[in-house]
N, C-alpha and C positions, 0 to 999 in steps of 0.2 A: 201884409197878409199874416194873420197868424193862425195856430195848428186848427182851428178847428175848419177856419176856411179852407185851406190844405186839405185836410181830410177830405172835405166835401167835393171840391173841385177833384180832386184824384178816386172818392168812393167808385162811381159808376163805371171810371177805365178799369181798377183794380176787379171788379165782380165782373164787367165783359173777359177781362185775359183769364180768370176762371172759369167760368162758361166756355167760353172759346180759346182756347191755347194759344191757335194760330193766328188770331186778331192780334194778338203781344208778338208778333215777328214783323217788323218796318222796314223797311231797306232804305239806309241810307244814302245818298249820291253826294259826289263831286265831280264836277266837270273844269278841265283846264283847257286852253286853246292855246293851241303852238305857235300860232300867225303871230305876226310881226316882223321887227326885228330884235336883232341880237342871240341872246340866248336867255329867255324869259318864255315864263306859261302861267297865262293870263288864268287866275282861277277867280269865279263868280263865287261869292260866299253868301249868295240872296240876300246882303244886305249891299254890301260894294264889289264893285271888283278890285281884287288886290294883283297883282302882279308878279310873281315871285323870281325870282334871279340866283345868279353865284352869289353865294358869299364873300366877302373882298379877300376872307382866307382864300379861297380858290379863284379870283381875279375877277371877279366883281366887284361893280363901281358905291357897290353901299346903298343905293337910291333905291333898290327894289327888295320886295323883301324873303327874308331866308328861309327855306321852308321846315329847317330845323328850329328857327325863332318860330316860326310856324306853330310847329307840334309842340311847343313846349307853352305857347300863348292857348293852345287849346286845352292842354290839361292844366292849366290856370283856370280855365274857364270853366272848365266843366265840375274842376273840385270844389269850386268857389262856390258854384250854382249849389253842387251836394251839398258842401258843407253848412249853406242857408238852408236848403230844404230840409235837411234834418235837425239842425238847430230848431226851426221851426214847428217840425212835426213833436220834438222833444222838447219843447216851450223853454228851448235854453236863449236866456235873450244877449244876440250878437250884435252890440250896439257897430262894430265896421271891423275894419282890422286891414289886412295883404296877406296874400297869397303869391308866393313866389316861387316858378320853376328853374331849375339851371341844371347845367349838363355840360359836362368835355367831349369834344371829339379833336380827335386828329386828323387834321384832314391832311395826313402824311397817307392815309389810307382814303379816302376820296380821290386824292389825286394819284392816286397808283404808284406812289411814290417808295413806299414801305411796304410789303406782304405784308409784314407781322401787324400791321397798324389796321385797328379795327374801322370798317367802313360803317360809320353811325357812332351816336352814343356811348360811350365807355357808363357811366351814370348818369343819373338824372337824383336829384331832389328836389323835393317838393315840400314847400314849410308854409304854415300858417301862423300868422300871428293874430291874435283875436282879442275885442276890445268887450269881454266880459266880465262878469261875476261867478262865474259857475265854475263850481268845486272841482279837484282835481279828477274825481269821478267821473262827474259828467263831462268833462271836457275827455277823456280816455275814449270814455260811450261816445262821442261827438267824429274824435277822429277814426275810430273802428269802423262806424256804418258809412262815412264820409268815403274812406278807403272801399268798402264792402260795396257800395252804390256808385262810384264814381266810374262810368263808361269809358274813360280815354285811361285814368290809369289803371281799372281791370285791364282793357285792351294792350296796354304796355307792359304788363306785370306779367300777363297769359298770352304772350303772342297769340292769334288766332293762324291759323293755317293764309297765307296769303296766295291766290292763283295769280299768274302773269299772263296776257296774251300782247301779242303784236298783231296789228293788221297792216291792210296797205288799203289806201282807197285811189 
């Protein structure tokens, strides 16, 4: 695909979410299922079901996977995806590259082990290596709108307000 098809294919969404503001509001879902055994929650990703488990830091067998590998394989995903579409929209040509996220946690605080030890993330980075020509410039302009556009790490950068309920059925 390159910027012009982009344009095109995006012109019509971009002029309806002016037109209509609240046509540009989607809600997204995930749905997990508790059934089974052990201690796993089967989440549907509409393309597989993955499975998710403890991490063998916290006594899991390794085989299922971690929902902290999880979130860090989504903002892989999701920066990668940006950082093509505006490579793109910006005719800067990305012959390939990696994208890699990584993060510490303690899970001295997961496992209620430690107060002080934070439950989650201590950091995360997130690096791209990219297999172009483009000037020190536009690679700056490349990773700004990347950053500026990327949904899972706005979403990580700007906590959104999270509600919790419990039910019973």
């Amino acid at each position: 695909m390159d910027a012009n098809e982009l344009r095109a294919l995006q012109a019509p969404l971009k002029q309806r979410y002016r037109e209509a503001p609240q046509a540009g509001t989607v809600t997204l879902k995930a749905e997990g299922r508790l059934d089974g055994e052990g201690i796993a929650c089967k989440v549907d990703t509409g393309r597989a079901l993955v499975e998710a488990g403890l991490h063998p830091a916290t006594g899991g067998n390794g085989l299922q996977a971690c929902s902290g590998d999880m979130l860090l394989e989504a903002l892989v995903a999701c920066a990668g995806v940006t950082l093509k579409a505006v490579a793109t929209a910006l005719e800067i040509p990305v012959r390939g590259g990696v994208v890699r996220a990584e993060g510490e946690l303690d899970f001295r605080g997961t496992l209620g082990v430690a107060k002080d030890a934070p439950v989650g993330f201590k950091d995360i980075r997130l690096t791209f290596d990219v297999d172009t020509d483009a000037d020190a410039d536009k690679l700056a302009t490349l990773l700004r709108l990347t950053e500026r556009y990327c949904v899972v790490y706005q979403t990580l950068k700007q906590a959104p307000p999270v509600a919790v309920s419990l039910g019973q059925r």
